[in-house]
C-alpha positions as CSV (number, residue, x, y, z in Angstrom):
1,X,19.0,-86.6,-33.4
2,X,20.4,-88.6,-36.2
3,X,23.7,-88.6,-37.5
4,X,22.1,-88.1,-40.7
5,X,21.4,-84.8,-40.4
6,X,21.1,-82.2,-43.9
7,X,21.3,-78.4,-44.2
8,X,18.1,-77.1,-43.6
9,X,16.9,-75.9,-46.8
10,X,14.0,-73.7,-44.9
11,X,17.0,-71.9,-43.4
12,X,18.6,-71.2,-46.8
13,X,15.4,-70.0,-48.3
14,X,15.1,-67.0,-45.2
15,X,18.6,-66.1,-46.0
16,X,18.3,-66.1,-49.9
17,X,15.0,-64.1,-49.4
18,X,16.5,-61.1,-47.3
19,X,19.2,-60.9,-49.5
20,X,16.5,-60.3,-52.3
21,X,14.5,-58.0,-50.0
22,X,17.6,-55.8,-49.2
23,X,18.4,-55.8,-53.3
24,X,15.0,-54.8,-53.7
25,X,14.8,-51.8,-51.0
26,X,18.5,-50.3,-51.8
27,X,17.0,-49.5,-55.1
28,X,14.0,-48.3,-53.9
29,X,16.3,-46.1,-51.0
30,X,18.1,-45.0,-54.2
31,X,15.5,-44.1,-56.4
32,X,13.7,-42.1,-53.6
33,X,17.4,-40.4,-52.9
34,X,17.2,-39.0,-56.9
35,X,14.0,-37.5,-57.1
36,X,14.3,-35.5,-54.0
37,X,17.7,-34.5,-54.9
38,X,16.0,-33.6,-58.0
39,X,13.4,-32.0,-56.1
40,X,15.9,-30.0,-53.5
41,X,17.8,-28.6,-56.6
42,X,14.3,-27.2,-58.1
43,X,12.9,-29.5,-60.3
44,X,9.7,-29.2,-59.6
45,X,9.1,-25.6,-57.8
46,X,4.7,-24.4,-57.0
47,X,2.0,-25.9,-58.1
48,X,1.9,-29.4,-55.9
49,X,5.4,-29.6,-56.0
50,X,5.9,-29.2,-52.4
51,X,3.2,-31.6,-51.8
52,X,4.5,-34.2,-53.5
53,X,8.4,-33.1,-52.3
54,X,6.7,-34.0,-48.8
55,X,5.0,-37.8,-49.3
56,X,7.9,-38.4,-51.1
57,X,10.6,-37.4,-48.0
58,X,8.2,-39.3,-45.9
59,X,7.5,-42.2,-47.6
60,X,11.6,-42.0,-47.3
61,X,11.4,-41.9,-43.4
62,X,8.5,-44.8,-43.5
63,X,11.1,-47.2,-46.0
64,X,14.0,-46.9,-43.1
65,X,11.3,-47.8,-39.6
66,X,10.1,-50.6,-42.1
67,X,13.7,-52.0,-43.1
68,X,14.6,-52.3,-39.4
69,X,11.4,-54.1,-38.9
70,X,12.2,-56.1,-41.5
71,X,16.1,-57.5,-40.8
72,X,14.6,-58.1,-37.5
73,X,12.1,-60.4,-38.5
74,X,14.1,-61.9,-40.9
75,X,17.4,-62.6,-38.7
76,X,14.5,-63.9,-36.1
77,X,13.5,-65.9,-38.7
78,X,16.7,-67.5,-39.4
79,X,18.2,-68.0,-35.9
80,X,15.0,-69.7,-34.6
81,X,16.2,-72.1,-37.3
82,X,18.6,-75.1,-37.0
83,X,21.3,-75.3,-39.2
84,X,20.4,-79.0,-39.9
85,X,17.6,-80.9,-40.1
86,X,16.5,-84.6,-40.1
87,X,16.0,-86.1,-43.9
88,X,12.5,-86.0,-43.0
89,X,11.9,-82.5,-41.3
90,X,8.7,-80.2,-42.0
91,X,11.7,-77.6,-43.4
92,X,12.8,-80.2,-46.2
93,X,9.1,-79.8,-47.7
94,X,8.1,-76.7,-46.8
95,X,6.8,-75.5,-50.0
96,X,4.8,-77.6,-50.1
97,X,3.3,-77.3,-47.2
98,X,1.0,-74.1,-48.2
99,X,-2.5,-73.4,-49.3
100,X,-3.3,-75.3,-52.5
């Protein structure tokens, strides 16, 4: 390796991307937390009510198994990463390394 090594920007990018992902699913976690409060306290009682109470409470259940899944791949992710990188590394250009 080279003495001229520079932060690996492919690194950066997982790490700025969970922390967007986790921004993203606390509000989700949140909004699905008010409407079945709402729910539970008898907003909506008959009619499909209960239905919807229920694919609501499990699409709850479903966000948590998939949040896990997800900090896992992410933190995979990032520690199968080196910190730095040669100047001329796949991870200094990888955005431009996609589908065109």
């Amino acid at each position: 390796m080279s003495d001229d090594l520079v932060p690996n920007p492919y690194r950066v990018a997982i790490a700025a991307q969970q922390r967007a992902c986790l921004d993203d699913e606390d509000l989700l976690r949140d909004c699905l937390r008010h409407v079945l409060e709402a729910f539970e306290g008898g907003a909506w009682i008959g009619g499909q009510g209960r239905v919807v109470h229920e694919i609501l409470a499990a699409m709850r259940d479903d966000l948590a198994t998939v949040s896990y899944k997800v900090d896992d791949e992410f933190d995979s992710a990032w520690c199968d990463q080196p910190a730095e990188v040669e100047p001329d590394a796949w991870q200094i250009h990888w955005r431009n390394l996609g589908p065109r």
